[in-house]
KOLLOKOL-496394 format. One record per residue (C-alpha): residue in three letters; residue number from 1; x, y negated, z. Coordinates in nm, 2 decimals. Layout:
% residues N
[pt ALA NUM [X Y Z]]
...
% end
This chain:
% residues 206
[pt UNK 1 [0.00 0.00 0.00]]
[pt UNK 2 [0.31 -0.21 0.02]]
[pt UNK 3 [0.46 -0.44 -0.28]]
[pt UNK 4 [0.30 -0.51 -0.59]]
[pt UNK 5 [0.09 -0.20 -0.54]]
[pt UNK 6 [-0.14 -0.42 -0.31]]
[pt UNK 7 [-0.28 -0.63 -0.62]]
[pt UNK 8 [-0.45 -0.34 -0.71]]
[pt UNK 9 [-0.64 -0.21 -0.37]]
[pt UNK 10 [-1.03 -0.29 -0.35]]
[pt UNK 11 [-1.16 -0.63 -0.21]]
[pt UNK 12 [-1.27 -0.41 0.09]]
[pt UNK 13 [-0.93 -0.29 0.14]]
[pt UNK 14 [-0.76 -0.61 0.06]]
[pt UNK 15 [-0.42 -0.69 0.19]]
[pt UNK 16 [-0.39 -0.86 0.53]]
[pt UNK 17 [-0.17 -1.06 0.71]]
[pt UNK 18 [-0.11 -0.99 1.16]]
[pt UNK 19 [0.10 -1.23 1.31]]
[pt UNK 20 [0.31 -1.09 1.55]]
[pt UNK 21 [0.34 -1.45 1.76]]
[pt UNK 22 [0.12 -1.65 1.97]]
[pt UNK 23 [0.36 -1.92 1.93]]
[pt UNK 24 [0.16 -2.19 1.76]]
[pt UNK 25 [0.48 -2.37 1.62]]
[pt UNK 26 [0.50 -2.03 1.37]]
[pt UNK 27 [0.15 -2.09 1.28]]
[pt UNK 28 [0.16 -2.43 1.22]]
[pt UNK 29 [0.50 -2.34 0.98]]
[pt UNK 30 [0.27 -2.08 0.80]]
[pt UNK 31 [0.03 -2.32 0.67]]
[pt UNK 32 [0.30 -2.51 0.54]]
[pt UNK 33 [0.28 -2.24 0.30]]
[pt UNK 34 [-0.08 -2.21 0.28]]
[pt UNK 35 [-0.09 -1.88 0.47]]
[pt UNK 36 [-0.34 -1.85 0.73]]
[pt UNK 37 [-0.30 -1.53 0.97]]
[pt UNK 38 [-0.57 -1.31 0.93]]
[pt UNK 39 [-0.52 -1.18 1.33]]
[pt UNK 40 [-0.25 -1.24 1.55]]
[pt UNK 41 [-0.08 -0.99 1.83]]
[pt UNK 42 [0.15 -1.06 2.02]]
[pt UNK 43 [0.40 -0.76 2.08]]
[pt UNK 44 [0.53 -0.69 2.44]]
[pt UNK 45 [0.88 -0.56 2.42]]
[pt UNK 46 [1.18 -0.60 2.67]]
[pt UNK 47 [1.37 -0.89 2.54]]
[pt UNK 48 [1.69 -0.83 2.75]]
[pt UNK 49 [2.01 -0.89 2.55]]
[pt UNK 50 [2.19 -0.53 2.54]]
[pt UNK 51 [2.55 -0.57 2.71]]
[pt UNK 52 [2.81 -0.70 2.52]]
[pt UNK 53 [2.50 -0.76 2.25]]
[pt UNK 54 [2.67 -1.05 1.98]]
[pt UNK 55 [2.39 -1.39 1.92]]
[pt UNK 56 [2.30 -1.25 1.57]]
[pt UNK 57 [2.29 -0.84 1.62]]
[pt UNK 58 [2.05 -0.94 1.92]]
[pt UNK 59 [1.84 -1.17 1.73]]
[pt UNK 60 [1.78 -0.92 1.44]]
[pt UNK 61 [1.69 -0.61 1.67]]
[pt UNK 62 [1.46 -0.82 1.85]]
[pt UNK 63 [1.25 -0.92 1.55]]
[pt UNK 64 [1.25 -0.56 1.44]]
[pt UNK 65 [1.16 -0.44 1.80]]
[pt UNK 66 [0.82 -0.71 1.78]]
[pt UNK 67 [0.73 -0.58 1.45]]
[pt UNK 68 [0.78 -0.22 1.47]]
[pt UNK 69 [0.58 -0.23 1.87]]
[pt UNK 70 [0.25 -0.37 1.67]]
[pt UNK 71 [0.00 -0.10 1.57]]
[pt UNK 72 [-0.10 -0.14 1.24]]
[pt UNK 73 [-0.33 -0.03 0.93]]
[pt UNK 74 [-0.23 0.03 0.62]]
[pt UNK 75 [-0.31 -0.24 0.42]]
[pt UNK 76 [-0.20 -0.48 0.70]]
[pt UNK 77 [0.14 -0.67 0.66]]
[pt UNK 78 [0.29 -0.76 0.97]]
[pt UNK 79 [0.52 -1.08 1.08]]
[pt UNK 80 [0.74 -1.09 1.35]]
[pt UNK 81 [1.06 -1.39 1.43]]
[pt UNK 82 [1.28 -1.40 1.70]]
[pt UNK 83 [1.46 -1.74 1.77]]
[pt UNK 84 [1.81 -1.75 1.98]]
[pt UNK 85 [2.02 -2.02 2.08]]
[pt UNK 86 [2.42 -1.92 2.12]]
[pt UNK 87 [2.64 -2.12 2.29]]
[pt UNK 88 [2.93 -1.89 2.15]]
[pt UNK 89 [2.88 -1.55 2.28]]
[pt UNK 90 [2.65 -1.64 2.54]]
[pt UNK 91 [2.29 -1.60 2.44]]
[pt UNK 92 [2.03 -1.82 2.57]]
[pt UNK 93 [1.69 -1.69 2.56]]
[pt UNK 94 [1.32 -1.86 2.69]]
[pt UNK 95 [1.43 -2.08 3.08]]
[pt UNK 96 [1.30 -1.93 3.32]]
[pt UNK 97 [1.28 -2.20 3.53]]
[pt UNK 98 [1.32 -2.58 3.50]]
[pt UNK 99 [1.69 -2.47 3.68]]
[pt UNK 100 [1.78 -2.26 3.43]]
[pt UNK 101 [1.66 -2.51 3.12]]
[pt UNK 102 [1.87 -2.76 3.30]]
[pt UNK 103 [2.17 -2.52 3.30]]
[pt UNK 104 [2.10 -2.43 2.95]]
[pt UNK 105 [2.09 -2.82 2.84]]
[pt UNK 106 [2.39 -2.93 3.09]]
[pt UNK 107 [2.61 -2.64 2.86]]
[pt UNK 108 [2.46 -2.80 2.55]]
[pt UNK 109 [2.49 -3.13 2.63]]
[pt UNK 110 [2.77 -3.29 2.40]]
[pt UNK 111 [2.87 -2.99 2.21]]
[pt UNK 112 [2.77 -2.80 1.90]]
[pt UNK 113 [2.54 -2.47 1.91]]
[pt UNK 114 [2.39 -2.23 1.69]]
[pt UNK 115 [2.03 -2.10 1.65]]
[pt UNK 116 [1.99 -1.76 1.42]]
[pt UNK 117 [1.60 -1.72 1.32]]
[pt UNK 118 [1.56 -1.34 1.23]]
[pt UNK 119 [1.25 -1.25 1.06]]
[pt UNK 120 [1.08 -0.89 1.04]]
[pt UNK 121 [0.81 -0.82 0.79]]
[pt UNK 122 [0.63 -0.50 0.79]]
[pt UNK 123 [0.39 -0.27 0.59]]
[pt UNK 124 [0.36 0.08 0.62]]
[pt UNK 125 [0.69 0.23 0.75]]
[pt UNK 126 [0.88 -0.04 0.54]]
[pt UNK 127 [1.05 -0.34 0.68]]
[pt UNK 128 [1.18 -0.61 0.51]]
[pt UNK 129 [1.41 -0.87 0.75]]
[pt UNK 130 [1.63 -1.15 0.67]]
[pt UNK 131 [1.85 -1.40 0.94]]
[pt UNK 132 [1.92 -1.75 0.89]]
[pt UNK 133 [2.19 -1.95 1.10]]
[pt UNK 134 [2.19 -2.32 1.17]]
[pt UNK 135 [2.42 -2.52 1.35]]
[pt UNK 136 [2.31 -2.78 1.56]]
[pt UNK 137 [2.46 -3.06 1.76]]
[pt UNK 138 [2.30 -3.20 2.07]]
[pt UNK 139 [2.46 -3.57 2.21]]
[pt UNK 140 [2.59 -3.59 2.53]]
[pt UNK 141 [2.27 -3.60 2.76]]
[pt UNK 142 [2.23 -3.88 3.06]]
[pt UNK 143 [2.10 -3.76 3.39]]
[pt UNK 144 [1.81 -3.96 3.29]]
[pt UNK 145 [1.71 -3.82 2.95]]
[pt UNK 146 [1.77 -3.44 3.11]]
[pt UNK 147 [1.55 -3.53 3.39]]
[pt UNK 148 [1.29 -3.67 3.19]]
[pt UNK 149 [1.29 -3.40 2.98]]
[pt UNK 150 [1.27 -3.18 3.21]]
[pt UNK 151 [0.97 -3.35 3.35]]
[pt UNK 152 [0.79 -3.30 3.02]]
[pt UNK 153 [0.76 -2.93 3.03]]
[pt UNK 154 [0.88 -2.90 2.69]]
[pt UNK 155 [1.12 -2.69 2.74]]
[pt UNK 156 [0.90 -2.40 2.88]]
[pt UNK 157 [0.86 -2.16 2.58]]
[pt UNK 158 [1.16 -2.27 2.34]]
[pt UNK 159 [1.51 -2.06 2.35]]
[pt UNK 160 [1.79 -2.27 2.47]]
[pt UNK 161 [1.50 -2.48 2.64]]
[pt UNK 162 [1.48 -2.72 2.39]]
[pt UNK 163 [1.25 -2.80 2.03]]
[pt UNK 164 [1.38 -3.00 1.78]]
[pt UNK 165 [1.02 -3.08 1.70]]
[pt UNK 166 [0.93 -3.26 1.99]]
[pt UNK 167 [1.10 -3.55 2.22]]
[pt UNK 168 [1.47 -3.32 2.23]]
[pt UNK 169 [1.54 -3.43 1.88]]
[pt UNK 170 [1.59 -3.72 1.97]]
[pt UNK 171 [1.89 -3.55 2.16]]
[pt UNK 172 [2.00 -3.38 1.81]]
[pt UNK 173 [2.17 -3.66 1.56]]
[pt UNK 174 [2.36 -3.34 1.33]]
[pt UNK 175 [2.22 -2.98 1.22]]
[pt UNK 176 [2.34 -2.81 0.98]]
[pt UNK 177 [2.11 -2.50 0.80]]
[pt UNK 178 [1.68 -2.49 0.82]]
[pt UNK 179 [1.52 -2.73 1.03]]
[pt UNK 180 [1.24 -2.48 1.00]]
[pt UNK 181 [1.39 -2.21 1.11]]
[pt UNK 182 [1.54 -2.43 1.41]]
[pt UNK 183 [1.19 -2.48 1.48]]
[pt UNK 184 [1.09 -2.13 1.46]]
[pt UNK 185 [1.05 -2.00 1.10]]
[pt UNK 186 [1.28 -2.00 0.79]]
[pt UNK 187 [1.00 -2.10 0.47]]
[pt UNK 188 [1.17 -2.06 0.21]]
[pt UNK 189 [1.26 -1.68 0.35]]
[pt UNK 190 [0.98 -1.61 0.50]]
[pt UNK 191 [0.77 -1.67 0.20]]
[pt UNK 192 [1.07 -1.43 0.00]]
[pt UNK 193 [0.97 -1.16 0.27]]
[pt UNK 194 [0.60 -1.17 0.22]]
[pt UNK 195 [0.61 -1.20 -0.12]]
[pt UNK 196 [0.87 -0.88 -0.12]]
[pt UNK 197 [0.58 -0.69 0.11]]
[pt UNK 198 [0.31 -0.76 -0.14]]
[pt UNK 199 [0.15 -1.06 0.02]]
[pt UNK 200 [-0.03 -1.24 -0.24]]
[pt UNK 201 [0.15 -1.54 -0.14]]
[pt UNK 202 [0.03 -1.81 -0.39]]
[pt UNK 203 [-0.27 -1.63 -0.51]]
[pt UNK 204 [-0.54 -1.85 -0.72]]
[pt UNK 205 [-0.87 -1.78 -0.61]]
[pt UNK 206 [-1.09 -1.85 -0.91]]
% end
């Protein structure tokens, strides 16, 4: 049911499109594409970096760990991402707290980082993954822009404890790679990955 095959299934058995993400920043970069999910599940896995695990190898297993822990029918094409911040080897994940955010953004404060965005598409027992890196440089933060921020709450949810899309870009003057997939989402390879899987990406509904 996967790849071009899906252009030929009955309206009733129409390809769909799950979500694996409740992170609305993923949705709103969908429909930048014009794709709206058709359900969205959000996979519970153990996101714990392995030991020794490397930034990248981590950020890839994880977005095939989401996509291959959602239950699936056939004709359902399935999208996962995992975002990571990596301050060299060190891997920083979702804060736990407003302590560890400010850790995270005292260690990123004046110094240059990168986010990998790994993406996992899935239909069937196929899977189809790509990883984007960006570099990104954050100025050197005031006690009183990281105590504002922290204030905000912005932080909760977003690796490294930071988005570029909201008041912390005004922390980031230099990046380097996809602002969307700093953000959460790579378009140009998602929309490769979908279109690979059989998702009638830019279909014309007459």
């Amino acid at each position: 049911m996967c790849d071009n095959t899906t252009a030929a299934l009955p309206a009733e058995r129409a390809v769909t499109l799950v979500l694996g993400s409740a992170s609305p920043r993923r949705q709103e970069l969908l429909a930048q594409l014009g794709v709206v999910p058709d359900d969205i599940r959000a996979p519970d896995i153990d996101e714990d970096p392995h030991p020794g695990e490397l930034p990248r190898p981590y950020c890839i297993r994880i977005a095939r760990e989401k996509v291959q822990a959602i239950a699936a029918a056939d004709n359902e094409i399935v999208l996962c991402a995992d975002t990571t911040v990596a301050l060299g080897r060190r891997i920083m994940g979702k804060p736990r707290d407003a302590g560890e955010a400010a850790e995270f953004l005292l260690a990123l404060s004046g110094r240059r980082h990168r986010v990998f965005t790994a993406v996992a598409v899935r239909c069937g027992d196929r899977i189809w993954e790509r990883c984007v890196e960006s570099r990104v440089k954050m100025k050197p933060l005031s006690d009183a822009e990281l105590n504002a921020y922290l204030a905000s709450n912005d932080w909760r949810g977003k690796a490294g404890g930071y988005g570029i899309q909201g008041p912390a870009g005004a922390f980031i003057p230099w990046i380097a790679g996809s602002f969307s997939a700093i953000v959460g989402l790579p378009l140009p390879e998602t929309a490769a990955l979908l279109q690979a899987a059989g998702y009638p990406l830019y279909r014309s509904d007459t």
